[in-house]
Backbone and ligand atoms as CSV (ligand in chain L), in Angstrom:
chain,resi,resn,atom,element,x,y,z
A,1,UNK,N,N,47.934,-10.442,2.543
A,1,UNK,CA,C,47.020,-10.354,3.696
A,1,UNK,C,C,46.419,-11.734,3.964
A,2,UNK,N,N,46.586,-12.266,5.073
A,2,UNK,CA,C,45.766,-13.553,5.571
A,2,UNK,C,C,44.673,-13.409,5.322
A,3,UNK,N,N,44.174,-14.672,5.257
A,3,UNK,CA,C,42.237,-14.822,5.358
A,3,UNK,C,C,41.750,-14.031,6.732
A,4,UNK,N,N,41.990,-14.677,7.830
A,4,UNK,CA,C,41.426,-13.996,8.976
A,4,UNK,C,C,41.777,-12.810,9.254
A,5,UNK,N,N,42.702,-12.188,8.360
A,5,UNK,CA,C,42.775,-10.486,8.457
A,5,UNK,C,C,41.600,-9.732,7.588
A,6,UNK,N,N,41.568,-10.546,6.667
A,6,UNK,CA,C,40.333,-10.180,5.521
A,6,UNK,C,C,39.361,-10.145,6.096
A,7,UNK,N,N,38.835,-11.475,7.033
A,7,UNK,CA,C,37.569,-11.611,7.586
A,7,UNK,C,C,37.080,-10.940,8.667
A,8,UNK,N,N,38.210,-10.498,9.313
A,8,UNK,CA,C,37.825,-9.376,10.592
A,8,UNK,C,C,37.843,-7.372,9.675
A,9,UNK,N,N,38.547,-7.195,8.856
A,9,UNK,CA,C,38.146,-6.249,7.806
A,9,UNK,C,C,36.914,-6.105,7.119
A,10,UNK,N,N,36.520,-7.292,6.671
A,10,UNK,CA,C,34.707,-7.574,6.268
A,10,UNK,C,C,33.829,-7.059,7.261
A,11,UNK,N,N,34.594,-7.846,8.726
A,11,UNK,CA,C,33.269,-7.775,9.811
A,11,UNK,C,C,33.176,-6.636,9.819
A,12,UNK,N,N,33.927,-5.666,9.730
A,12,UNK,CA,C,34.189,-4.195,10.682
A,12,UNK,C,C,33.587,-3.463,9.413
A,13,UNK,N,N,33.422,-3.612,8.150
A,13,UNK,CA,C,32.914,-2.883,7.247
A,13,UNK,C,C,31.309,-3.050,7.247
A,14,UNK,N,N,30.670,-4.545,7.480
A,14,UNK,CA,C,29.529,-4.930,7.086
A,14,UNK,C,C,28.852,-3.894,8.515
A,15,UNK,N,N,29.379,-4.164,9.522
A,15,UNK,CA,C,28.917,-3.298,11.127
A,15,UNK,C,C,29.104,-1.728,10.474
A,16,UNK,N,N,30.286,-1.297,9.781
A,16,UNK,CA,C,29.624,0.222,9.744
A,16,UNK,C,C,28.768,0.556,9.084
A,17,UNK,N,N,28.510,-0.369,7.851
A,17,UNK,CA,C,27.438,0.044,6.806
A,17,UNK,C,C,26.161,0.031,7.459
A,18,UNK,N,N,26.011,-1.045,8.551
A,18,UNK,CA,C,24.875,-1.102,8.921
A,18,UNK,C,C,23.908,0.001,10.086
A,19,UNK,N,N,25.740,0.659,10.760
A,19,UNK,CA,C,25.256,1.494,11.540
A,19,UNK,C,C,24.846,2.702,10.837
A,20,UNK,N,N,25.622,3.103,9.620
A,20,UNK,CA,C,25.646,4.371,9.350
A,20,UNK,C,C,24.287,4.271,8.881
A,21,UNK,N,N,23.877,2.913,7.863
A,21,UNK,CA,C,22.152,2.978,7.285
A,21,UNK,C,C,21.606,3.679,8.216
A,22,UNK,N,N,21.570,2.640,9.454
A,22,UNK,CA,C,20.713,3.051,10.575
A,22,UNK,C,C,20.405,4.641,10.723
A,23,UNK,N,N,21.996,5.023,10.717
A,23,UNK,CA,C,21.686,6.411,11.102
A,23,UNK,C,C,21.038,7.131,9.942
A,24,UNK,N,N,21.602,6.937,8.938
A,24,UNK,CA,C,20.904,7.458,7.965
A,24,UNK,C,C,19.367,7.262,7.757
A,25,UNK,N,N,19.012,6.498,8.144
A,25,UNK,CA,C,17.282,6.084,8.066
A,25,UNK,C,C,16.477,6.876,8.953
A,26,UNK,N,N,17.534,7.453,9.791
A,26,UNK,CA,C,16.107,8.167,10.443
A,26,UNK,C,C,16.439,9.817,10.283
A,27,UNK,N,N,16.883,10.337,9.322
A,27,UNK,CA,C,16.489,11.332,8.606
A,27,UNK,C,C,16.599,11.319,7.087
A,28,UNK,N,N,16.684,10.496,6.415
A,28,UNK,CA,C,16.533,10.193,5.482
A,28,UNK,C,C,15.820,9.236,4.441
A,29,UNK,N,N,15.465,9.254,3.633
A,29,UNK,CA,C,14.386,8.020,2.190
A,29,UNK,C,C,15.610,7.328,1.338
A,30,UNK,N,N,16.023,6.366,1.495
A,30,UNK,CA,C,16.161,5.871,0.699
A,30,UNK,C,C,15.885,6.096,-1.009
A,31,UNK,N,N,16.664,6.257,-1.651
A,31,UNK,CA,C,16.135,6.647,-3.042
A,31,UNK,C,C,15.844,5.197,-3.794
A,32,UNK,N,N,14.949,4.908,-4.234
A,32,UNK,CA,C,14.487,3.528,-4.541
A,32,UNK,C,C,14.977,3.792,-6.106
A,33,UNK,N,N,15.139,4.510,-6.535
A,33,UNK,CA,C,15.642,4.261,-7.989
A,33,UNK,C,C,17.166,4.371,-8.008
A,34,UNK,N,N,17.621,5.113,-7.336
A,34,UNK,CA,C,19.062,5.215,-7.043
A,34,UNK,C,C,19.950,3.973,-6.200
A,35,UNK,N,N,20.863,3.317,-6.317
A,35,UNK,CA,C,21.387,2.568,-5.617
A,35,UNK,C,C,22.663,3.620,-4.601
A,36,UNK,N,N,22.251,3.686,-3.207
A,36,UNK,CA,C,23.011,4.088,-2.464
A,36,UNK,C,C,23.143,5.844,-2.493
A,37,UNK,N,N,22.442,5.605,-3.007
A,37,UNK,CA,C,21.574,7.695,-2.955
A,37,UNK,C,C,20.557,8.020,-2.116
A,38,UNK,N,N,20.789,9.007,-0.878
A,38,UNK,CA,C,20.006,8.877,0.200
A,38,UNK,C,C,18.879,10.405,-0.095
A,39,UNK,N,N,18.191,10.572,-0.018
A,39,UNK,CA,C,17.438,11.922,-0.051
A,39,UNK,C,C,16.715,12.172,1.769
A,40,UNK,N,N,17.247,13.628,1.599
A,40,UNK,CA,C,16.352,14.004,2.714
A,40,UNK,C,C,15.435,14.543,3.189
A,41,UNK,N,N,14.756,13.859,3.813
A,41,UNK,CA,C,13.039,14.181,4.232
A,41,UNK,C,C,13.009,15.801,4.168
A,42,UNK,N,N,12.635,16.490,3.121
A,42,UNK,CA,C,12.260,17.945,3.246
A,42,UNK,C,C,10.710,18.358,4.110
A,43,UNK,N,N,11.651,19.092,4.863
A,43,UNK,CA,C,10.186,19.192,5.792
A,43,UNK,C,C,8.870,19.939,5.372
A,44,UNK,N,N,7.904,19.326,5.618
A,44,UNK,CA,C,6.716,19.821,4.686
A,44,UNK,C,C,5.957,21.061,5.380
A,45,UNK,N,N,5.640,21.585,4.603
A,45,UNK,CA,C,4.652,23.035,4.641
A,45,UNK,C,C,3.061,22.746,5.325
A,46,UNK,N,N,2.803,23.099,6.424
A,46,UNK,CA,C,1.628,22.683,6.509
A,46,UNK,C,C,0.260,23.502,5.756
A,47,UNK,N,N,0.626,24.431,4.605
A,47,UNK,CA,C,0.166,25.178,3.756
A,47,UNK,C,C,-0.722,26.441,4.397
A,48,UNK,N,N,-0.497,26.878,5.862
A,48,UNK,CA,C,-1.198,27.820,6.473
A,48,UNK,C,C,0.062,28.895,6.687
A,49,UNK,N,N,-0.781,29.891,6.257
A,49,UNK,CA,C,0.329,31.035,6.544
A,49,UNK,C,C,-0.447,32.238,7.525
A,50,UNK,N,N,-0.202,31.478,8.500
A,50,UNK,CA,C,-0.313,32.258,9.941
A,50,UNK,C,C,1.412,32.614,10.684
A,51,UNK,N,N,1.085,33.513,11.279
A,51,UNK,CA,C,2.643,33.746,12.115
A,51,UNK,C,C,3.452,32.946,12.372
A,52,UNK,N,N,2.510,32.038,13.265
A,52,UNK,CA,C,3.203,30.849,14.381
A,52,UNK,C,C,3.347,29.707,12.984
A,53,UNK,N,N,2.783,29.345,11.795
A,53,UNK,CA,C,2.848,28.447,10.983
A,53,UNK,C,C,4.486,28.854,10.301
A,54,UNK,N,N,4.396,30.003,9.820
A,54,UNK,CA,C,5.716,30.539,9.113
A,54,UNK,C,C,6.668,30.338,9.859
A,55,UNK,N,N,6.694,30.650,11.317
A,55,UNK,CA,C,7.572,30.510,11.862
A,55,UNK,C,C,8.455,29.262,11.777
A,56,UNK,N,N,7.451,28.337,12.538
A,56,UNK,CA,C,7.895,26.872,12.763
A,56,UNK,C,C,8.429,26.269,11.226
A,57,UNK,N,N,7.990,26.487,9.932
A,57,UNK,CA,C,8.277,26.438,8.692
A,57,UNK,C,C,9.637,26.565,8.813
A,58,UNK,N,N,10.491,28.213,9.116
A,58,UNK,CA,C,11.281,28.399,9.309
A,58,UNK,C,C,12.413,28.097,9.588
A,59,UNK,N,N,11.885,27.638,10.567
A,59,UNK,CA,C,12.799,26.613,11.679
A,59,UNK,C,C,13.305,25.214,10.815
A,60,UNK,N,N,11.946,24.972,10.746
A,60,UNK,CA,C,12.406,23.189,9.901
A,60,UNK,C,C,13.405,23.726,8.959
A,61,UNK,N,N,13.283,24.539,7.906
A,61,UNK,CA,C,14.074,24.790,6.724
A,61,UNK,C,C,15.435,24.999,7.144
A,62,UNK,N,N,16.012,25.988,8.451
A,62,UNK,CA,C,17.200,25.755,8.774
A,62,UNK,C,C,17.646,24.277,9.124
A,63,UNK,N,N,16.444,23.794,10.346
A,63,UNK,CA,C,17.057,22.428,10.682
A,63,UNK,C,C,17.463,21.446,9.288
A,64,UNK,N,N,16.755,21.501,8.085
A,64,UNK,CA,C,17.582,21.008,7.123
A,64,UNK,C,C,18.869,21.628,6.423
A,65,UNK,N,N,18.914,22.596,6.347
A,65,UNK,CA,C,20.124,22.839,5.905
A,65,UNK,C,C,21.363,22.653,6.940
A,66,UNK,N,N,21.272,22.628,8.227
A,66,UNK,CA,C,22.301,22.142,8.872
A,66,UNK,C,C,22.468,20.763,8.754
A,67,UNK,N,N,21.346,19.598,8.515
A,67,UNK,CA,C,21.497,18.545,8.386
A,67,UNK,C,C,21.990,17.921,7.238
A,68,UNK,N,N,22.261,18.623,6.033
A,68,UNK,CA,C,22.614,18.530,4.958
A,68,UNK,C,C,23.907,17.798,4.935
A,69,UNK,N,N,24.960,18.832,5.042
A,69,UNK,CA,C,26.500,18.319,5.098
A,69,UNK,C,C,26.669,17.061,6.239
A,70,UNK,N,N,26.214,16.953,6.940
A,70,UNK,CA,C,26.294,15.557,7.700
A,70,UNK,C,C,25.890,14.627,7.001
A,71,UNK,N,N,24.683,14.610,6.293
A,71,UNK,CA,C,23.803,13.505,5.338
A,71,UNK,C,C,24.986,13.242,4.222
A,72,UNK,N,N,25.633,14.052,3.763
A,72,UNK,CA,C,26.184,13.755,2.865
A,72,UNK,C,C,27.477,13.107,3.265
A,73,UNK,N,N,27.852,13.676,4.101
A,73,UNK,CA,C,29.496,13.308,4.630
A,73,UNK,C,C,29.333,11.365,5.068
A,74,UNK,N,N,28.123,11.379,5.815
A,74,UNK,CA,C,27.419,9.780,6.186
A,74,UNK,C,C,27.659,9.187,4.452
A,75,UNK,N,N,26.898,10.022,3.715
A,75,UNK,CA,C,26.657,8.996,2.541
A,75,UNK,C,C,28.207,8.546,1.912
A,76,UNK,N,N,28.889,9.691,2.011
A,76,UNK,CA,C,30.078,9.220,1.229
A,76,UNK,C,C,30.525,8.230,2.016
A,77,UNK,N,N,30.630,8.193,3.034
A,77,UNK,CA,C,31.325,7.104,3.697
A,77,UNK,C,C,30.928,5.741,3.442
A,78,UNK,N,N,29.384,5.727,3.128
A,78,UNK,CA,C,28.955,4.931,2.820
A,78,UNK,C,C,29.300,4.007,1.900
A,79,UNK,N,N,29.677,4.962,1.045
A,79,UNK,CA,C,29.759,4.690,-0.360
A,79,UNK,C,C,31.345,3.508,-0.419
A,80,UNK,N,N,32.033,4.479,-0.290
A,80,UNK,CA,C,33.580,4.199,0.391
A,80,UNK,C,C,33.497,2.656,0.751
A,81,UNK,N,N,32.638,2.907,1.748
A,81,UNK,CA,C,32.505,1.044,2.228
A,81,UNK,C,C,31.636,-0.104,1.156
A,82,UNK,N,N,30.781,0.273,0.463
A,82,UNK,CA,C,30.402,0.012,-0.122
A,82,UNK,C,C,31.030,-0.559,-1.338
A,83,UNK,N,N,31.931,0.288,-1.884
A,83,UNK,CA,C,32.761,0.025,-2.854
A,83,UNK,C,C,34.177,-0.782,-2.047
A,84,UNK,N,N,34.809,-0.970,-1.047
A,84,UNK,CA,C,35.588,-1.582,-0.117
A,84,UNK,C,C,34.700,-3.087,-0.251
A,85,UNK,N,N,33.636,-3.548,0.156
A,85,UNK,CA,C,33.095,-4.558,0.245
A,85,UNK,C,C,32.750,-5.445,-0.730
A,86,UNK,N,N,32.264,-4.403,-1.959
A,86,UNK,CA,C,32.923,-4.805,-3.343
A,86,UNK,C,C,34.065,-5.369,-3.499
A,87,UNK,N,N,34.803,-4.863,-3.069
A,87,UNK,CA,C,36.102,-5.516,-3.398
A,87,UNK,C,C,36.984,-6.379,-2.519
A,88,UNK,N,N,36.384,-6.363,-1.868
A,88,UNK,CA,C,37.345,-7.878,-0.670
A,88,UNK,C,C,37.174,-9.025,-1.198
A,89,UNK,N,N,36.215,-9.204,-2.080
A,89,UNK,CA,C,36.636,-10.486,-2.247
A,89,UNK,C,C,38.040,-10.829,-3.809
A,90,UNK,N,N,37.720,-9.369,-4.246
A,90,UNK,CA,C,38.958,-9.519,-5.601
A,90,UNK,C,C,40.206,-9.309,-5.029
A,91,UNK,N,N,41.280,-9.309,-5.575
A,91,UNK,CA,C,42.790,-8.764,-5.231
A,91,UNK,C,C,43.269,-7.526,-5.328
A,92,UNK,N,N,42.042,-6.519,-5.858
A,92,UNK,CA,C,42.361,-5.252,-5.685
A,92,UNK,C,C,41.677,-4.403,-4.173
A,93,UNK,N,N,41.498,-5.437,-3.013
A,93,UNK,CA,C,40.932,-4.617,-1.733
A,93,UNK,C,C,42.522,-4.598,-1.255
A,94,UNK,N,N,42.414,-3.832,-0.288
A,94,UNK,CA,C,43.550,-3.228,0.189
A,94,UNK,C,C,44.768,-2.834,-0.730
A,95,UNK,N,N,44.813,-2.358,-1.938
A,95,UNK,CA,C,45.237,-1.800,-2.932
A,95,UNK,C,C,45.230,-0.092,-3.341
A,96,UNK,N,N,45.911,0.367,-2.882
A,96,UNK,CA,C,45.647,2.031,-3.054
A,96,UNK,C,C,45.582,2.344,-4.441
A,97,UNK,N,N,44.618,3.042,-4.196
A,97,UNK,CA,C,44.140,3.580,-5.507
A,97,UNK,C,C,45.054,4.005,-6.695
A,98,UNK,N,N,45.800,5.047,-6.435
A,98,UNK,CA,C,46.690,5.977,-6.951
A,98,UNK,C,C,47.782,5.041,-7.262
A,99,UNK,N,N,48.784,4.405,-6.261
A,99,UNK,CA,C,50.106,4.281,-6.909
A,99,UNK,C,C,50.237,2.646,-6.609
A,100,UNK,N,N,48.854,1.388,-6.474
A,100,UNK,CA,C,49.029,0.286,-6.784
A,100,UNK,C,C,49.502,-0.444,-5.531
A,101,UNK,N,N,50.267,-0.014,-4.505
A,101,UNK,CA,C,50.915,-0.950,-3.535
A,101,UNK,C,C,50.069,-1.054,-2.411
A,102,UNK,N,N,50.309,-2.116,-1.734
A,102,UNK,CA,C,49.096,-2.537,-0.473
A,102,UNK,C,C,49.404,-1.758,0.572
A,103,UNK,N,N,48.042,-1.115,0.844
A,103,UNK,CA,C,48.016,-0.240,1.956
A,103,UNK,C,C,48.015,-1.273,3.303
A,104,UNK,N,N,48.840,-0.634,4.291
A,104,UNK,CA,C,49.110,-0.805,5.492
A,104,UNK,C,C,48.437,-1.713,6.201
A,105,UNK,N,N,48.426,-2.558,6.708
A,105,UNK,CA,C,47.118,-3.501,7.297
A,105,UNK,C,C,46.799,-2.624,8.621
A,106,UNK,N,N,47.286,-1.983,9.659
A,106,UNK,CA,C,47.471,-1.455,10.460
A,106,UNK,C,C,46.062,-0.043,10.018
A,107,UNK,N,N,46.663,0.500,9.248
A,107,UNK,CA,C,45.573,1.444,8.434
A,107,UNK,C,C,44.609,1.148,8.384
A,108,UNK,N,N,44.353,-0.431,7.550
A,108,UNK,CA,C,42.767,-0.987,7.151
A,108,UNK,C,C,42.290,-1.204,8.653
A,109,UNK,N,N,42.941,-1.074,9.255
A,109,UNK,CA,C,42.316,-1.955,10.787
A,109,UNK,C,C,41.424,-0.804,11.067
A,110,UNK,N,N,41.820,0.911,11.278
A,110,UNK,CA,C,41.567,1.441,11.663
A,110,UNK,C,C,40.668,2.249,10.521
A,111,UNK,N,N,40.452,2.108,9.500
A,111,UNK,CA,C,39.736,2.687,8.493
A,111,UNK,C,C,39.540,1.489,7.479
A,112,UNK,N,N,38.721,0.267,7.564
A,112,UNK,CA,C,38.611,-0.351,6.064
A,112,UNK,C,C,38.193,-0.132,4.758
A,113,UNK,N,N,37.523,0.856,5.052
A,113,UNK,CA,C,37.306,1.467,3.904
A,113,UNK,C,C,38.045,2.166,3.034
A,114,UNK,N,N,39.514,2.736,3.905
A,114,UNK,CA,C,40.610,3.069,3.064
A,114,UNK,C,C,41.013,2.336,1.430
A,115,UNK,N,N,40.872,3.929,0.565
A,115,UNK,CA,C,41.396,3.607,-0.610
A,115,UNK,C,C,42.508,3.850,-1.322
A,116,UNK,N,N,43.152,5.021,-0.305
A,116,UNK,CA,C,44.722,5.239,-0.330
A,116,UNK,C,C,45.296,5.061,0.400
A,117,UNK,N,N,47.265,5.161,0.187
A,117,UNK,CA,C,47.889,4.429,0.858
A,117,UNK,C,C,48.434,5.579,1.886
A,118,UNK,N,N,48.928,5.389,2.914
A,118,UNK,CA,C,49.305,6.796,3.904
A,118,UNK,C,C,50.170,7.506,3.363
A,119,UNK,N,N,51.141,7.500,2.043
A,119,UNK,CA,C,51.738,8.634,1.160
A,119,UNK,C,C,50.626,8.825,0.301
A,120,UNK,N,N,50.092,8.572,-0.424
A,120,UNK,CA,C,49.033,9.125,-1.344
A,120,UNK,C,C,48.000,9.699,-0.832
A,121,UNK,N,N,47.364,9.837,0.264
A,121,UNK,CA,C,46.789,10.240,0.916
A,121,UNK,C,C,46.921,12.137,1.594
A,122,UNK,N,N,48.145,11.860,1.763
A,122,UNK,CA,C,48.677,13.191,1.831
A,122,UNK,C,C,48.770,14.182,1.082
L,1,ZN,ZN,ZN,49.464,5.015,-2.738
């Protein structure tokens, strides 16, 4: 792989990490003891148990559990890139995981974070 294939692979990784943070930051804390472990804002109880209080309670508690599997699906990706960015600068980036041979440049273009190769993958 050329340098300037590497360096436009970097760019395109450092831009998703930054978008996905983004997105991730606004329903989610940062875990300050965790590196790259996101927790999500559990919505708080306003400790009155009136009708209209339970209700709205309610509500939040679904709105997190639908937000769940997205938070997570974001984080892995995260991660993915994370560990991709790690490794561009060694000789094992663009290296599939499983069976060792360089994945597709064509592939990385469209996924850099790819860690398998389009047969191992399958
Ligand atoms: Zn492979």
């Amino acid at each position: 792989m050329n340098k300037q294939t590497l360096e436009e692979l970097k760019d395109k990784l450092e831009k998703e990490k930054a978008a996905l943070e983004g997105q991730l930051k606004t329903f989610a804390d940062k875990d300050p003891n965790l590196k790259g472990d996101w927790d999500s804002k559990f919505p708080k109880f306003n400790g009155e148990f009136g009708g209209a209080a339970l209700e709205s309670a309610a509500d939040e508690v679904e709105e997190y559990g639908t937000r769940l599997p997205v938070e997570h699906s974001m984080e892995l990706k995260l991660r993915d890139i994370n560990i991709a960015l790690e490794k561009i600068g060694t000789k094992d980036y663009g290296k599939c995981e499983d069976c060792g041979k360089d994945i597709d440049e064509k592939r990385l273009m469209v996924n850099p974070a790819a860690r398998l190769c389009m047969k191992c993958q399958k």
